[in-house]
C-alpha positions in Angstrom: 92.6 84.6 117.6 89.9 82.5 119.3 88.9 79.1 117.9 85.1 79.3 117.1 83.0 77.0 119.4 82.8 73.3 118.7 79.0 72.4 118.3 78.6 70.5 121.5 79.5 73.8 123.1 77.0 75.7 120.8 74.3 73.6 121.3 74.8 73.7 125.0 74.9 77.4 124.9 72.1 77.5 122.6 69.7 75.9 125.0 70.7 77.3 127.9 70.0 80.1 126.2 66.3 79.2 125.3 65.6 77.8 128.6 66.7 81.2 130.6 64.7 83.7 127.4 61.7 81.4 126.7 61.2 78.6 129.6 61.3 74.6 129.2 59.1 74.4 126.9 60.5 76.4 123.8 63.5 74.5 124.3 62.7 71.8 121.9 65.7 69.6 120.6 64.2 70.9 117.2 64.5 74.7 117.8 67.8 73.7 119.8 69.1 72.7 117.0 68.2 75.3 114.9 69.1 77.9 117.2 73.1 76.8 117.4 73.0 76.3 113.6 73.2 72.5 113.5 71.3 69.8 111.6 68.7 67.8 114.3 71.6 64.5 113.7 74.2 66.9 114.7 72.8 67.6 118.1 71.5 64.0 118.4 75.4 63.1 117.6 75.9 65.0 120.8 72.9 65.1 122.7 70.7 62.1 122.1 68.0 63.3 124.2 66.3 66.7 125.9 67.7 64.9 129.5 71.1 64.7 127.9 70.6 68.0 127.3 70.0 69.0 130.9 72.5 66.9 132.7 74.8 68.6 130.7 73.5 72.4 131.7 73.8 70.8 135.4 77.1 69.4 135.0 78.0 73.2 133.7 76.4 74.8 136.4 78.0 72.5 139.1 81.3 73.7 137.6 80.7 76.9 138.0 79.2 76.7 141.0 82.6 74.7 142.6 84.6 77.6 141.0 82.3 80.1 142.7 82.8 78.1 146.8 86.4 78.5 145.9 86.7 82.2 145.5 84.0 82.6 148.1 86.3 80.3 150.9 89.0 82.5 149.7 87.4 85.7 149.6 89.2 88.6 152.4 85.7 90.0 153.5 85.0 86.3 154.0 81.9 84.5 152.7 79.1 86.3 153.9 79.9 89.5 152.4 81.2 87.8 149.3 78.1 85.8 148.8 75.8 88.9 149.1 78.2 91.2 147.3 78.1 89.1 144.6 74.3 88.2 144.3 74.8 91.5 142.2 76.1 89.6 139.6 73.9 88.8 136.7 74.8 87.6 133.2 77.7 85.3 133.6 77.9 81.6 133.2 77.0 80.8 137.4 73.6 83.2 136.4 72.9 81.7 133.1 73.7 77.8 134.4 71.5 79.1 137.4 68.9 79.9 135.8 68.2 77.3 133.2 68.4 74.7 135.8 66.3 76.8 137.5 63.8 77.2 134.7 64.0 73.3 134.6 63.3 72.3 138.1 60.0 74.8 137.4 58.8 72.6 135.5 59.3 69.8 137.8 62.7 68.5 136.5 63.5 66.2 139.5 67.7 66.5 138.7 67.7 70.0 138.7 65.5 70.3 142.0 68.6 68.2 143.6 71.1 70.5 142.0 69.3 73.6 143.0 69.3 71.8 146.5 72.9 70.8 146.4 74.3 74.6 145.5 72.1 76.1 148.2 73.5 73.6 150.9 77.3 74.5 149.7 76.2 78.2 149.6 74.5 77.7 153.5 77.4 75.9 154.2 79.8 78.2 154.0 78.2 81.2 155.4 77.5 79.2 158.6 81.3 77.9 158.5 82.0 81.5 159.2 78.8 82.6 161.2 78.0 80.6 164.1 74.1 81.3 164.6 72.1 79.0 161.9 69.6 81.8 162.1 71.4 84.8 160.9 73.3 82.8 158.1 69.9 81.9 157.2 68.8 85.4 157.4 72.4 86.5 155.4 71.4 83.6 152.5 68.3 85.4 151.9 69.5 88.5 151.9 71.7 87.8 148.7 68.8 85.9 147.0 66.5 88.9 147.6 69.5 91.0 146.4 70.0 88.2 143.7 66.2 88.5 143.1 65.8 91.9 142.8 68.9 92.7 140.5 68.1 90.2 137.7 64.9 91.7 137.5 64.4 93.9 134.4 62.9 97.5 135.1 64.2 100.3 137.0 62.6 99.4 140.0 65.3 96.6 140.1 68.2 99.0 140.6 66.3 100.8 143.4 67.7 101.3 146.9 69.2 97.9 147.9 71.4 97.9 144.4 72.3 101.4 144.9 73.8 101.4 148.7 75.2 97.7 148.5 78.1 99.2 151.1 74.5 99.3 153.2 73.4 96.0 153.3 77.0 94.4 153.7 77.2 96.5 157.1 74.2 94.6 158.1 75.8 91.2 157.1 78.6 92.5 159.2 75.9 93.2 162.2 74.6 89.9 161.9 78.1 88.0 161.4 79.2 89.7 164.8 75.7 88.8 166.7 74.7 93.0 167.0 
């Protein structure tokens, strides 16, 4: 049997969840609090402020994302493919971190515009460790963040031809890895 969460974890998880469902904005510490069952002095106890707040979605993000440059360094079709293949991937904790930091650096949230930057450049990174020309790792990053993009998008346009034939668009990372 699982322990229930500790209410630093809810908390957390209850404000990343309002940031990626309603924006920065809803995300009061008030309905924060309210959302992950706790009084307002029980998230104060462990969040004493909205930015404690978000350095603490960051620092769970960051995590994640470390986790993620491990199996994508590791990965046999090698980091390009991995990195598109898995911009398919919507609803774990790299997504959800992802996108409540991204919802924060909308709304001008200088720390998560630096995170955002960070996680890109480690992404970048890795692709052009194993493709040579800056240009099509470039062109192989955007790929998965159109992929990326399109997938998280609700609708059944979102599932159209790129989500369907993924084996398509990883030959093309394979074109562009081998210079064709």
């Amino acid at each position: 049997m699982s322990r229930p969460p500790l209410a630093k974890e809810k908390i957390l998880d209850a404000y990343v969840s309002m940031l990626c469902d309603d924006g920065e904005r809803a995300a009061t510490m008030e309905a924060t609090a309210a959302k992950a069952g706790v009084s307002k002095g029980g998230l104060l106890y462990h969040f004493a402020s909205k930015e404690l707040l978000a350095q603490g979605t960051i620092e769970h993000l960051l995590t994640a994302h470390e986790e993620d440059l491990e199996l994508m360094g590791s990965a046999p079709e090698g980091p390009a493919s991995y990195f598109v293949r898995t911009s398919t991937s919507v609803g774990g904790d790299l997504d959800r971190y992802f996108l409540a930091v991204l919802r924060l650096a909308q709304g001008g949230h200088e720390p998560s515009v630096k995170a955002l930057e960070y996680i890109h450049e480690g992404w970048l990174g890795m692709i052009q460790h194993e493709v040579t020309d800056k240009y099509a790792a470039e062109a192989i990053m955007l790929i998965g963040e159109g992929l990326y993009y399109q997938t998280s998008m609700p609708g059944t346009w979102s599932t159209g031809t790129f989500g369907k034939d993924l084996n398509h668009l990883l030959k093309q990372v394979e074109r562009l890895k081998n210079g064709n």
